[in-house]
OpenMM code with the backbone's topology and positions (N, CA, C; nanometers):
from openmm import Vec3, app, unit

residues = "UNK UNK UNK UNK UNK UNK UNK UNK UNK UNK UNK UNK UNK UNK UNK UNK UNK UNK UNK UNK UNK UNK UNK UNK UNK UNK UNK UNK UNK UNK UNK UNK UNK UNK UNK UNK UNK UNK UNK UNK UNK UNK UNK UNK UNK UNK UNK UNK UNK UNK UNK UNK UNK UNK UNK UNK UNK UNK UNK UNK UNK UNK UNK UNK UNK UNK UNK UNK UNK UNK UNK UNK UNK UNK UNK UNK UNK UNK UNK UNK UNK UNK UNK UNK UNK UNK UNK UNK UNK UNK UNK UNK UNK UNK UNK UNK UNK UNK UNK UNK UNK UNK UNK UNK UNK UNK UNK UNK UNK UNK UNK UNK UNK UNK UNK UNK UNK UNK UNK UNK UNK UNK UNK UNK UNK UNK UNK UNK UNK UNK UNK UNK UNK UNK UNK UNK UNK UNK UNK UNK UNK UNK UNK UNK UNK UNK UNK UNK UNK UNK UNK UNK UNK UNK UNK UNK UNK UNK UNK UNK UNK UNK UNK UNK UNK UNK UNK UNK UNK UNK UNK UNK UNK UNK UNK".split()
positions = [
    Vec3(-0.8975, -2.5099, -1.9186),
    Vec3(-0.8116, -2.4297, -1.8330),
    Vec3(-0.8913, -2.3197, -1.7616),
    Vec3(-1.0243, -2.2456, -1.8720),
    Vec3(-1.0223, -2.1152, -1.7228),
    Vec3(-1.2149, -2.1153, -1.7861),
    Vec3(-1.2477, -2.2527, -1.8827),
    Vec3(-1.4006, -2.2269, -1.8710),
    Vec3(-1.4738, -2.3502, -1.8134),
    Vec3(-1.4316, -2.4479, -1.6985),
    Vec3(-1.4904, -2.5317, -1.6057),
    Vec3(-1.4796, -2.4751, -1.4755),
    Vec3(-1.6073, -2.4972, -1.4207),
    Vec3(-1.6579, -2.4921, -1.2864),
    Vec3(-1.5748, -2.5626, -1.1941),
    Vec3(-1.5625, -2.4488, -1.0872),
    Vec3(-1.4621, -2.5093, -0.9709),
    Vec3(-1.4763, -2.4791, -0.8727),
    Vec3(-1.4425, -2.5581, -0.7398),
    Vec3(-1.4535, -2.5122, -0.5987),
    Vec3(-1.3360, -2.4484, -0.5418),
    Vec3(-1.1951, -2.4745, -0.5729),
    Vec3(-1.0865, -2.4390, -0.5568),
    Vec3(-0.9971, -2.4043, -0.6818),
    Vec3(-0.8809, -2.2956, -0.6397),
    Vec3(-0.8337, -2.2428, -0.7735),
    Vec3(-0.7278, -2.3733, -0.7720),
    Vec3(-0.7101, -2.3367, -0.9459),
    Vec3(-0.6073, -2.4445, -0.9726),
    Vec3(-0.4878, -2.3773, -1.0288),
    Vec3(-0.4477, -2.2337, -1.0315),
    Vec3(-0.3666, -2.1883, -1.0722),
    Vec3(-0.1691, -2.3063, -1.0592),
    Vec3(-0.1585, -2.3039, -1.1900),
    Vec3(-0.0318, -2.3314, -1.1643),
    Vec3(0.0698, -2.2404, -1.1968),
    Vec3(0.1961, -2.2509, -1.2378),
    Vec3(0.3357, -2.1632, -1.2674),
    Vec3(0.3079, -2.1677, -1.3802),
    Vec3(0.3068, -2.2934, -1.4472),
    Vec3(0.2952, -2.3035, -1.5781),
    Vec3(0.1844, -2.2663, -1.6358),
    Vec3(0.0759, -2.2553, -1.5939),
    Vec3(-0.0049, -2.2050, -1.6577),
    Vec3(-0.0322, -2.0332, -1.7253),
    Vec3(0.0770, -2.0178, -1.7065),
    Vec3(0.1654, -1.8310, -1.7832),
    Vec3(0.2233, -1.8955, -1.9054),
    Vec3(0.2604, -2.0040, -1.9414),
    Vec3(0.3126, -2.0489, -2.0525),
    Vec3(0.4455, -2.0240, -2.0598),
    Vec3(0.5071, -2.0259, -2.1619),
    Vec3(0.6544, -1.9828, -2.2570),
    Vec3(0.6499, -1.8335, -2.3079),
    Vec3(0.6747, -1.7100, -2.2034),
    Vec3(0.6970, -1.6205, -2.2308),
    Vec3(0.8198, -1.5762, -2.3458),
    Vec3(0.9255, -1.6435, -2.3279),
    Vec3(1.0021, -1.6359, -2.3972),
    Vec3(0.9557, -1.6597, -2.5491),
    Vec3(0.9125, -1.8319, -2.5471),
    Vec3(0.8581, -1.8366, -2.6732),
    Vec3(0.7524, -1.7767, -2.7696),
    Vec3(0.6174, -1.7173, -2.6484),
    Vec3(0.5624, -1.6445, -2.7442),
    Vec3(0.5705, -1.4730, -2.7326),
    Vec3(0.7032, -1.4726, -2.7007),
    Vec3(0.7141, -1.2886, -2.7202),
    Vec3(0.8324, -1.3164, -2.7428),
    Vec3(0.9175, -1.3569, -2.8204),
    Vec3(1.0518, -1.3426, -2.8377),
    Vec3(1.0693, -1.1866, -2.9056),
    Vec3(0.9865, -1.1003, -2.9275),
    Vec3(1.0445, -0.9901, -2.9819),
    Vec3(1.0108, -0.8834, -2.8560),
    Vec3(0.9473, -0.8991, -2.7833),
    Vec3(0.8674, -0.7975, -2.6749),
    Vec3(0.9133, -0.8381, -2.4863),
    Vec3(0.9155, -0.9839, -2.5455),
    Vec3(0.9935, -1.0463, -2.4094),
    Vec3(0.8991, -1.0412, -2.3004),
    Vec3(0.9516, -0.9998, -2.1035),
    Vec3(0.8038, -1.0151, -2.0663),
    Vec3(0.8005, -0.8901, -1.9779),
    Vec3(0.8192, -0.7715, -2.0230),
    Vec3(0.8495, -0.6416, -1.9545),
    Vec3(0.6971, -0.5713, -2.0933),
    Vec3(0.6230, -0.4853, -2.0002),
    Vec3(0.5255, -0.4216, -2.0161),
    Vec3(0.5068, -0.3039, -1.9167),
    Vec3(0.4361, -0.1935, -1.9834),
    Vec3(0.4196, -0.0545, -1.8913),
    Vec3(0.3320, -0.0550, -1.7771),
    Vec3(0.3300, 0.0591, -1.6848),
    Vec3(0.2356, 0.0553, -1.5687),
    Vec3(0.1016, 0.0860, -1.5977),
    Vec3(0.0998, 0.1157, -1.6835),
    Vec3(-0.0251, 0.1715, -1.7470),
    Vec3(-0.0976, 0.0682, -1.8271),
    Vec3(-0.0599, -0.0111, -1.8553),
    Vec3(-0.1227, -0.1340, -1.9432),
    Vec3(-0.1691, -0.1935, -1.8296),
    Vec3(-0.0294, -0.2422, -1.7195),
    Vec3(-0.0864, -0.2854, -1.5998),
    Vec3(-0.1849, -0.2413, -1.4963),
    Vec3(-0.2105, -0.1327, -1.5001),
    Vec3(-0.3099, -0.0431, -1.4391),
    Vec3(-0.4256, -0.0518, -1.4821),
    Vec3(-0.4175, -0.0640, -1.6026),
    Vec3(-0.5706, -0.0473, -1.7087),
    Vec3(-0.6330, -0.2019, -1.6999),
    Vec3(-0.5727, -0.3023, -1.6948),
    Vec3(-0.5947, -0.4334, -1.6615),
    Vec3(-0.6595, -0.4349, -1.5072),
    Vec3(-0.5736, -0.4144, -1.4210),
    Vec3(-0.6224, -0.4185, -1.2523),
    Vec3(-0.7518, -0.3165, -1.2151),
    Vec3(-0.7575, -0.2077, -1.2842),
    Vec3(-0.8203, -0.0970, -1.2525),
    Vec3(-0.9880, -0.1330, -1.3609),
    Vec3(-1.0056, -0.1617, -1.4677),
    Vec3(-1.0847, -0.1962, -1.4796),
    Vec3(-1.1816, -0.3455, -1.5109),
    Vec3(-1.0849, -0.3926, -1.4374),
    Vec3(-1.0877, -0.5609, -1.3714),
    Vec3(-1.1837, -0.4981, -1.2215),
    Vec3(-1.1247, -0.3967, -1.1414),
    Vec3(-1.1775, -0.3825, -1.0038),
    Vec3(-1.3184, -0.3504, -1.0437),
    Vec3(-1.3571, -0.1972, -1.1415),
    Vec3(-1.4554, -0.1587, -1.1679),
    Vec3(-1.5774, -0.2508, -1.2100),
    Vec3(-1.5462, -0.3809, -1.2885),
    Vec3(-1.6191, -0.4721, -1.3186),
    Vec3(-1.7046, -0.5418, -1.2155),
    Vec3(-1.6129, -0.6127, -1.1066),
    Vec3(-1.5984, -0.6390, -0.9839),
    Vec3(-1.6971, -0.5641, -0.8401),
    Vec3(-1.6786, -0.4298, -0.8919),
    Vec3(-1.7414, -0.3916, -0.8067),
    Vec3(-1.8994, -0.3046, -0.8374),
    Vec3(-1.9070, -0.3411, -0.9932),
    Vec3(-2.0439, -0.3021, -1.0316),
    Vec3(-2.0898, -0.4631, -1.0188),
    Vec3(-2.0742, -0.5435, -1.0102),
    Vec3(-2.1236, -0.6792, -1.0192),
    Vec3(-2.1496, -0.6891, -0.8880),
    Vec3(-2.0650, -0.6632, -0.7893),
    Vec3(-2.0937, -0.7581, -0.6778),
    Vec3(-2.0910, -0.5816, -0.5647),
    Vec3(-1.9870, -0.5856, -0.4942),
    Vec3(-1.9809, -0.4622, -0.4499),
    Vec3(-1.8200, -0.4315, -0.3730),
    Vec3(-1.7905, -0.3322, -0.3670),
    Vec3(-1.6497, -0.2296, -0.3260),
    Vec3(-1.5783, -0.3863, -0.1957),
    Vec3(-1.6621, -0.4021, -0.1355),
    Vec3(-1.5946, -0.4990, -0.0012),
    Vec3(-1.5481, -0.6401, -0.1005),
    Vec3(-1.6909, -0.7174, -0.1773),
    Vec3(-1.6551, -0.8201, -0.2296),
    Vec3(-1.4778, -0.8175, -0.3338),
    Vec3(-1.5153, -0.6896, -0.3842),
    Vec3(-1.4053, -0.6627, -0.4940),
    Vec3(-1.2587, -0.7096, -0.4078),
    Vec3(-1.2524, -0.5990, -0.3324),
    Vec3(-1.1422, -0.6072, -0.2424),
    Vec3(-1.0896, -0.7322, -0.1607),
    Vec3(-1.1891, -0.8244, -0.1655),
    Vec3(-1.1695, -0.9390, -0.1025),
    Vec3(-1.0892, -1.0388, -0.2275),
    Vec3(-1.1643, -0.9839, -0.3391),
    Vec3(-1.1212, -1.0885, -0.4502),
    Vec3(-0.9807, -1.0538, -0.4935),
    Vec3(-0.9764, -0.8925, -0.4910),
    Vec3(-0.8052, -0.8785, -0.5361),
    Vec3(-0.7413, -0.9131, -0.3967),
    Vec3(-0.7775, -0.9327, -0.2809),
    Vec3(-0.6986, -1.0138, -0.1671),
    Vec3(-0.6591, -1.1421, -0.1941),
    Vec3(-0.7307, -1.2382, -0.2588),
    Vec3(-0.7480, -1.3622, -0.2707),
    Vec3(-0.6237, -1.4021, -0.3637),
    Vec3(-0.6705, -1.2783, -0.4804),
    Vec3(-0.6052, -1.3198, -0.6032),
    Vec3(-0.4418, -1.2679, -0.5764),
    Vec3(-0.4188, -1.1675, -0.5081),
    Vec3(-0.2930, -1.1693, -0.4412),
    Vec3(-0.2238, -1.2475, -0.3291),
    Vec3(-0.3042, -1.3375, -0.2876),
    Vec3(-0.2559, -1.4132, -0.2184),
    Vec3(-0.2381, -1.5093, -0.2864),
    Vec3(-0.2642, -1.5909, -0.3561),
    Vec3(-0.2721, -1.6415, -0.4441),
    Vec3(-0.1343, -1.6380, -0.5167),
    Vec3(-0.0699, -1.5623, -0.5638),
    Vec3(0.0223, -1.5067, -0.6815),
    Vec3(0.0891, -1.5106, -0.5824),
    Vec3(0.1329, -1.4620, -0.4129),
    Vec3(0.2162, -1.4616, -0.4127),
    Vec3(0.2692, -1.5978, -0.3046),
    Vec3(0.1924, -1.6344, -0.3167),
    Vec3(0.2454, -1.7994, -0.2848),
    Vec3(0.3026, -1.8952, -0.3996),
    Vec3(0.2354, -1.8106, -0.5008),
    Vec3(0.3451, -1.8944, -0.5778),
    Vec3(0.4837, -1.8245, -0.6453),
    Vec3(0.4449, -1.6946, -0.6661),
    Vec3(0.5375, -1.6395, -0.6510),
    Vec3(0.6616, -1.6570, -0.5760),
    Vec3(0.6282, -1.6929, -0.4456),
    Vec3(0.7496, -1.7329, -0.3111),
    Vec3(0.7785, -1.8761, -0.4134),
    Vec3(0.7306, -1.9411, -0.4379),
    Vec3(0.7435, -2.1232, -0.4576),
    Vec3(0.8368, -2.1379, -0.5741),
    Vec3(0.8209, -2.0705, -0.6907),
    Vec3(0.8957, -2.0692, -0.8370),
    Vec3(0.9812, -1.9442, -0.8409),
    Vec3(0.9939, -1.8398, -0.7605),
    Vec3(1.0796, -1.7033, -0.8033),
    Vec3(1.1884, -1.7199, -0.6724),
    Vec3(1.1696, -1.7203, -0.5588),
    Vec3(1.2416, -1.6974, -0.4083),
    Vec3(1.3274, -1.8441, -0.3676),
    Vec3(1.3959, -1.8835, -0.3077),
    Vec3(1.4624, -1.9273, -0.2245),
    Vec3(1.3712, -1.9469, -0.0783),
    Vec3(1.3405, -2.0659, -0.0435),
    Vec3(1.2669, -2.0471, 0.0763),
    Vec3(1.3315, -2.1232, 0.2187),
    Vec3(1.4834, -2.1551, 0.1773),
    Vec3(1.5686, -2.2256, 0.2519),
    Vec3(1.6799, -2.1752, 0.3517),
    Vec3(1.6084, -2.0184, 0.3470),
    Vec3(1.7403, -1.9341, 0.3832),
    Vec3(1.6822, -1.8397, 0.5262),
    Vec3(1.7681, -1.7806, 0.5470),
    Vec3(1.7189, -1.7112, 0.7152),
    Vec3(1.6715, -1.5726, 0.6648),
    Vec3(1.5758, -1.5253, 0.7140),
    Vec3(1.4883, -1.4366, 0.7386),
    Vec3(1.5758, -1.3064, 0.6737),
    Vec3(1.6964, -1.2577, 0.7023),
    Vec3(1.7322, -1.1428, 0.6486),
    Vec3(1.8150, -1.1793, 0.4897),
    Vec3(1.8122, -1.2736, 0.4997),
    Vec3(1.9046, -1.3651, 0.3009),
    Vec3(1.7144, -1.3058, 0.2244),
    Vec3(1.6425, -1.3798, 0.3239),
    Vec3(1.4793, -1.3823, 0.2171),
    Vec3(1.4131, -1.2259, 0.1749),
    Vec3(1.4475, -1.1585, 0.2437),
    Vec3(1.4150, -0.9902, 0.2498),
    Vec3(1.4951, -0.9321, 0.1777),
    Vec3(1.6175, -0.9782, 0.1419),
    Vec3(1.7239, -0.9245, 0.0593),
    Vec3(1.6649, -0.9843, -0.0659),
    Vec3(1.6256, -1.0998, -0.0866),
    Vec3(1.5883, -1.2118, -0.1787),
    Vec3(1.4798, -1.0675, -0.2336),
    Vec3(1.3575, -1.0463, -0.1431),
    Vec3(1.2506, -1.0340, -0.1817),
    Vec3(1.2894, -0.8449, -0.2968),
    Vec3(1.3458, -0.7879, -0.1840),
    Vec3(1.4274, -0.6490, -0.2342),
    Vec3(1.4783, -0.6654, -0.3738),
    Vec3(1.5266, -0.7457, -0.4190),
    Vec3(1.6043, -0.7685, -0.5246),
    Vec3(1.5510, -0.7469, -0.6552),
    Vec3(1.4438, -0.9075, -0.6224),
    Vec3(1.3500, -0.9551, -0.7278),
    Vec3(1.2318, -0.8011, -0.7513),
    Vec3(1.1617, -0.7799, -0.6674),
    Vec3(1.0698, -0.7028, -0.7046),
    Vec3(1.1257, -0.5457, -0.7233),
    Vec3(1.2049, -0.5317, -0.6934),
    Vec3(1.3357, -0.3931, -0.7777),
    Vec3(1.3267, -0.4362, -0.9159),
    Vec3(1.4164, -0.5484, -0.9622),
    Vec3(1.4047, -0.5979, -1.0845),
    Vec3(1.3284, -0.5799, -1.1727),
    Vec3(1.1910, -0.6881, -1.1639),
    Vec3(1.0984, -0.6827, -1.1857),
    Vec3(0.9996, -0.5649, -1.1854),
    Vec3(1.0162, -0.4795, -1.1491),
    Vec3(0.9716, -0.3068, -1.1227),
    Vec3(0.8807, -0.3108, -1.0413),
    Vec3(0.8446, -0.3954, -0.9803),
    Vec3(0.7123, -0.4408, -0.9279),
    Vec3(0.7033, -0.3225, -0.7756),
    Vec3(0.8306, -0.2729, -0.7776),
    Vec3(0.8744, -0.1847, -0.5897),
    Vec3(0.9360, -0.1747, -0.5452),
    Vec3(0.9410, -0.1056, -0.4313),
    Vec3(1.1059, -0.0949, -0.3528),
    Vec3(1.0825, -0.1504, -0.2107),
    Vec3(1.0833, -0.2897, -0.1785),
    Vec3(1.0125, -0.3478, -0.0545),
    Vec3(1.1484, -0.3268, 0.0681),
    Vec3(1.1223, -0.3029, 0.1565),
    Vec3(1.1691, -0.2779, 0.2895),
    Vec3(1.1030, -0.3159, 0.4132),
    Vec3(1.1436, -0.3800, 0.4853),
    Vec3(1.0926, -0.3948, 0.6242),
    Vec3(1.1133, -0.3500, 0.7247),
    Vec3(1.0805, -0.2027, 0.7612),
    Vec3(1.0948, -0.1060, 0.8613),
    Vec3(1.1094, -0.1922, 1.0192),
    Vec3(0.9863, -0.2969, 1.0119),
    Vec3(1.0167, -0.3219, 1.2108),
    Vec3(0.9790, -0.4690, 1.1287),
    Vec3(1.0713, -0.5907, 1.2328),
    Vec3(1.0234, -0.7138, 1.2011),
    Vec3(1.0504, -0.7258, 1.3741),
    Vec3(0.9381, -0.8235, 1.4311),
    Vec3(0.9114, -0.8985, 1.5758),
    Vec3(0.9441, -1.0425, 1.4734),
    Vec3(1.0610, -1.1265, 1.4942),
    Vec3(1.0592, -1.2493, 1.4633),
    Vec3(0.9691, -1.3657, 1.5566),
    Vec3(1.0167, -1.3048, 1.7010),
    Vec3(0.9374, -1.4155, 1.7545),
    Vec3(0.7757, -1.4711, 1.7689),
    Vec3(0.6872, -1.3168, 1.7636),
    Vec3(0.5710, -1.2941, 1.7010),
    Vec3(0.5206, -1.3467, 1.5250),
    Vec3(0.6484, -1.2777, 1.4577),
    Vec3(0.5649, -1.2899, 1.3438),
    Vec3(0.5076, -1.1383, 1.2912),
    Vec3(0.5465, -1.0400, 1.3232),
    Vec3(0.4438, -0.9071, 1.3476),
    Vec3(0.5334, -0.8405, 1.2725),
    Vec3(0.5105, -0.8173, 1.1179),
    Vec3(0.6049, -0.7180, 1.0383),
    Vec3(0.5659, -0.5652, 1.0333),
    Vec3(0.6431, -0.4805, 0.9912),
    Vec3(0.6015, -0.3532, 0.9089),
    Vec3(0.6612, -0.2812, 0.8408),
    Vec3(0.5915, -0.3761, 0.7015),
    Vec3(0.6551, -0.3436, 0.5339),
    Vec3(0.6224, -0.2438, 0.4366),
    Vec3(0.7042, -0.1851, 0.3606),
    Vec3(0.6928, -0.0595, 0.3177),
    Vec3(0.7175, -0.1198, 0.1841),
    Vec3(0.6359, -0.0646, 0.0579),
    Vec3(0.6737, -0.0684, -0.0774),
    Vec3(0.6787, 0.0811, -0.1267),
    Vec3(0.7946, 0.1265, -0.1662),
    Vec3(0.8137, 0.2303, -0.2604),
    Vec3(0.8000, 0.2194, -0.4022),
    Vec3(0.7033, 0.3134, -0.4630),
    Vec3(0.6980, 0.3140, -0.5965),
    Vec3(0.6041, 0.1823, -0.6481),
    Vec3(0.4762, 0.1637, -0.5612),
    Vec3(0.4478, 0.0282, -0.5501),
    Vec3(0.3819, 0.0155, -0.7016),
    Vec3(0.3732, -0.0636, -0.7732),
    Vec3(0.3020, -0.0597, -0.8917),
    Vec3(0.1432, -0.0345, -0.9008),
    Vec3(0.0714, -0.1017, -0.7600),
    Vec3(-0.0871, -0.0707, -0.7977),
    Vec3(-0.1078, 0.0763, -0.7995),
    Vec3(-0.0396, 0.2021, -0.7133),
    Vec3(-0.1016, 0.3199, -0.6782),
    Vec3(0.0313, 0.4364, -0.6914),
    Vec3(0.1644, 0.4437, -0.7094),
    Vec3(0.2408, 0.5315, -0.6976),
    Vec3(0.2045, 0.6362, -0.7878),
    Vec3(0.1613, 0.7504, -0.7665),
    Vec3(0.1254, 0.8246, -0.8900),
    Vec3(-0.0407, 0.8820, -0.8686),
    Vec3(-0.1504, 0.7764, -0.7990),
    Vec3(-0.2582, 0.7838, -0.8363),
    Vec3(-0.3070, 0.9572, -0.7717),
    Vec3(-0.3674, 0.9842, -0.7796),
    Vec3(-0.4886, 1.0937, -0.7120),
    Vec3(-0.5053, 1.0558, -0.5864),
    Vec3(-0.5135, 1.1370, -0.4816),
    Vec3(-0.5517, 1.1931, -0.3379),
    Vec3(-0.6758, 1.1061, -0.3562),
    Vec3(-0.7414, 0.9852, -0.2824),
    Vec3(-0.8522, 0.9747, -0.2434),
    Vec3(-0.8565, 0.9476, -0.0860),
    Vec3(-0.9615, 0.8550, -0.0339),
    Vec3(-0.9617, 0.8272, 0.1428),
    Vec3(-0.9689, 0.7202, 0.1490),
    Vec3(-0.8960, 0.6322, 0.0488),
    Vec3(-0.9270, 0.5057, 0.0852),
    Vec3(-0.8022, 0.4675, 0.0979),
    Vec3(-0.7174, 0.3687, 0.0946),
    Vec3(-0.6457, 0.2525, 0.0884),
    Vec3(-0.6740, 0.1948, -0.0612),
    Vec3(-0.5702, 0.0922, -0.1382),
    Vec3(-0.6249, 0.0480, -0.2732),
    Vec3(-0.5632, -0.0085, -0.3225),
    Vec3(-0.4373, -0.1140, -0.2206),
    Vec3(-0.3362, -0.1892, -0.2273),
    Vec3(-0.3447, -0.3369, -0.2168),
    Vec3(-0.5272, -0.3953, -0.1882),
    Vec3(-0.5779, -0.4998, -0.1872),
    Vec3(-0.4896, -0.6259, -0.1837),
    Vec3(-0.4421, -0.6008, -0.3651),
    Vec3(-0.3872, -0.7500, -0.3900),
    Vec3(-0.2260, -0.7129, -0.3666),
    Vec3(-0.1754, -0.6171, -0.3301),
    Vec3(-0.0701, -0.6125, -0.2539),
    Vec3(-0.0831, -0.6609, -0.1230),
    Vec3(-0.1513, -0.6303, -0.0414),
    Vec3(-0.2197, -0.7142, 0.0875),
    Vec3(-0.1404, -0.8750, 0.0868),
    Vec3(-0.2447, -0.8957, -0.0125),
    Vec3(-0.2971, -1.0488, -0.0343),
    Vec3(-0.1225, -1.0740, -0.0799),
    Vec3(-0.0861, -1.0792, -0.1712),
    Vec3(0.0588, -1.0967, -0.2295),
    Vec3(0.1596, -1.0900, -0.0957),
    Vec3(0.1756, -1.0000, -0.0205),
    Vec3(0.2551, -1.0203, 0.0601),
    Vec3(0.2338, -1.1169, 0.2017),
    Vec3(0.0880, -1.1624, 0.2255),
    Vec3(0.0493, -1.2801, 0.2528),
    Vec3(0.0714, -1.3853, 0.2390),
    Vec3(0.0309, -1.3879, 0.1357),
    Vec3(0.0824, -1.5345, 0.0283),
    Vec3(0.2929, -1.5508, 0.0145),
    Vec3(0.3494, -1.4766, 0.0143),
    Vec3(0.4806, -1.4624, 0.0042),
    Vec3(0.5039, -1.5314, 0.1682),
    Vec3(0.4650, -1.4074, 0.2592),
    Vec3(0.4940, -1.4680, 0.3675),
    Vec3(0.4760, -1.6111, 0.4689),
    Vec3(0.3541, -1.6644, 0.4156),
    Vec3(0.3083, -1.7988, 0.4358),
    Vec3(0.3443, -1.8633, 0.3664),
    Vec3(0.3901, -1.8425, 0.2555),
    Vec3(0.4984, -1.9889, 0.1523),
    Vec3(0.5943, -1.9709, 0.2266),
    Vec3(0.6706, -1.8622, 0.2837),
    Vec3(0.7969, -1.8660, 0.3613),
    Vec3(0.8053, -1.9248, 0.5122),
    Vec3(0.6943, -1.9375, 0.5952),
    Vec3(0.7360, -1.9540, 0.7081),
    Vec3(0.6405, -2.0454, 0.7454),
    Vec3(0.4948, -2.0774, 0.6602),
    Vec3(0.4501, -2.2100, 0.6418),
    Vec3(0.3184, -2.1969, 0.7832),
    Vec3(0.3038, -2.0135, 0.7795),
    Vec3(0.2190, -1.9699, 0.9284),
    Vec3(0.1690, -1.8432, 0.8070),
    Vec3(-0.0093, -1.8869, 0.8613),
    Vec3(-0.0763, -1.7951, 0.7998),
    Vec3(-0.0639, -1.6646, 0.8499),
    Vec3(-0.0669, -1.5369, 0.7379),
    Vec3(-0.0906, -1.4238, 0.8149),
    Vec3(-0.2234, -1.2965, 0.7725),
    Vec3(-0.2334, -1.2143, 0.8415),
    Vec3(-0.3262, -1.0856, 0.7993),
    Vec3(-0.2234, -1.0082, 0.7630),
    Vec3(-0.2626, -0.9225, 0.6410),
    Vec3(-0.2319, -0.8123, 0.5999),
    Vec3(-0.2582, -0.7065, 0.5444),
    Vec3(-0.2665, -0.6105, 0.6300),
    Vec3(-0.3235, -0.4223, 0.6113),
    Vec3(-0.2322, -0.3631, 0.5371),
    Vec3(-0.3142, -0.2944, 0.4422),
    Vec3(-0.2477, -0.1765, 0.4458),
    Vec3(-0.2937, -0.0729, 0.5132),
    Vec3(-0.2100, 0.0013, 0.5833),
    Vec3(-0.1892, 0.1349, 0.6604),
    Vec3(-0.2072, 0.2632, 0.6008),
    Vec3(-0.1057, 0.2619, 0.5150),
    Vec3(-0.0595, 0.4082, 0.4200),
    Vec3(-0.0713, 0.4239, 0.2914),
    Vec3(-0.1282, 0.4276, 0.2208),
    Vec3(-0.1084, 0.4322, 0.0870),
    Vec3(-0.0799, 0.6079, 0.0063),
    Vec3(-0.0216, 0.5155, -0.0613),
    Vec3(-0.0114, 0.6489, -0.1975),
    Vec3(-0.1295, 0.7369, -0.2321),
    Vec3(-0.2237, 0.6215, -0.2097),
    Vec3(-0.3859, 0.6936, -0.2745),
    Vec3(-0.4047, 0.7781, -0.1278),
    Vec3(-0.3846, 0.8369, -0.0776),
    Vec3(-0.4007, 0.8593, 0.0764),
    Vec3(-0.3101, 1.0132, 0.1390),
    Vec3(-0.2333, 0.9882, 0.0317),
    Vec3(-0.1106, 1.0982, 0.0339),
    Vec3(-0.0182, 1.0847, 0.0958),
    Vec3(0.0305, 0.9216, 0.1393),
    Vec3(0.1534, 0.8974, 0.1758),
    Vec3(0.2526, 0.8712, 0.0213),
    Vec3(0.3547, 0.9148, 0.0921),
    Vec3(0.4435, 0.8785, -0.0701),
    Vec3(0.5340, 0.7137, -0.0363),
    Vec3(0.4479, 0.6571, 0.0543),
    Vec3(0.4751, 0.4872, 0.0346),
    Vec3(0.3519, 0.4108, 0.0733),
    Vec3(0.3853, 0.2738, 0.0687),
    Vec3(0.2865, 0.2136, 0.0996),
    Vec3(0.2867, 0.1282, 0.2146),
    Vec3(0.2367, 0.0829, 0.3202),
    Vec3(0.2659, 0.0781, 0.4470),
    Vec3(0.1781, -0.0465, 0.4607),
    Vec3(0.2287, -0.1490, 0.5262),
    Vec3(0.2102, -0.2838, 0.5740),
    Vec3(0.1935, -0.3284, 0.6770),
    Vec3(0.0825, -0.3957, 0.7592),
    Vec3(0.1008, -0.4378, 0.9209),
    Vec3(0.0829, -0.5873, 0.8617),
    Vec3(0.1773, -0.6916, 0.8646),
    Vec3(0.1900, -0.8030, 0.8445),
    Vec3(0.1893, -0.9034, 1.0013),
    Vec3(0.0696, -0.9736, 1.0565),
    Vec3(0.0758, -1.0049, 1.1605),
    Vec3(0.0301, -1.1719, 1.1160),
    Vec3(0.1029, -1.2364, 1.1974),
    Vec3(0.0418, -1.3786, 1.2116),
    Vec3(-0.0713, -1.4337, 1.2459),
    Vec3(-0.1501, -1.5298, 1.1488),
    Vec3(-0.2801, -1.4803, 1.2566),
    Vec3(-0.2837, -1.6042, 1.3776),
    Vec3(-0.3345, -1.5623, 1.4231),
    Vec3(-0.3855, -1.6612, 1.5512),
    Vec3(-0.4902, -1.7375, 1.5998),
] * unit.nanometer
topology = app.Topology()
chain = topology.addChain("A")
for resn in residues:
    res = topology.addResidue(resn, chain)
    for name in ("N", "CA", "C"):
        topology.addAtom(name, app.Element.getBySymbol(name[0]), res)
């Protein structure tokens, strides 16, 4: 499963297993801080190995990644554009994962601009000058191309780490 050599990922759904079955006492809800300590010194590894750009590319990847499948096994992908945004609002409220909103959508373009409140990688963090929403990037990529079956780019703009108190999205189709 994760010690053979490969050219392409093979991630499946199932390959998370039976949460139910093996946490029946803990279930599958965990803190931000466990989750933080996982992503955060996952990046540091990442970027003493290789460097700050490669890193960022890889939590792009790996969020794109997740959220294509994410769209495939969690979402509804049969429904019109404002059912799927309600869809998406719902689940990741739920899930604590954010408070997603889509401030401006161009349908005929393709050209979003999405906002996560309370986003899980950074709400909270320290004032720095960067951006640090990577595999949020990538995740809402991957969501949006399982949905409409058209690749896209995705920036972040604003972040928390930055001293915005959201996180800010230019979701464009690419061309």
């Amino acid at each position: 499963m994760f010690k053979e050599d490969r050219d392409e990922c093979t991630f499946s759904w199932a390959d998370m297993g039976d949460i139910q079955l093996g946490r029946p006492n803990l279930g599958d809800m965990t803190s931000v801080t466990v989750y933080r300590l996982m992503q955060y010194t996952l990046r540091d590894v990442l970027i003493r190995r290789f460097d700050p750009v490669t890193a960022g590319e890889i939590f792009y990847e790996a969020g794109k990644l997740a959220g294509t499948e994410f769209c495939k096994n969690v979402l509804k992908t049969d429904v019109d554009f404002n059912e799927f945004v309600a869809q998406i609002q719902k689940v990741l409220k739920d899930l604590r994962i954010g408070i997603f909103k889509v401030e401006k959508a161009d349908l005929e373009r393709l050209n979003l601009t999405i906002t996560v409140d309370e986003d899980l990688d950074c709400s909270g963090l320290p004032l720095s000058d960067e951006t640090v929403c990577d595999y949020d990037e990538g995740f809402i990529a991957g969501v949006l191309e399982a949905y409409t079956g058209k690749a896209f780019d995705v920036k972040e703009t604003d972040c928390w780490a930055m001293g915005g108190r959201t996180c800010r999205f230019e979701a464009k189709k690419k061309i």
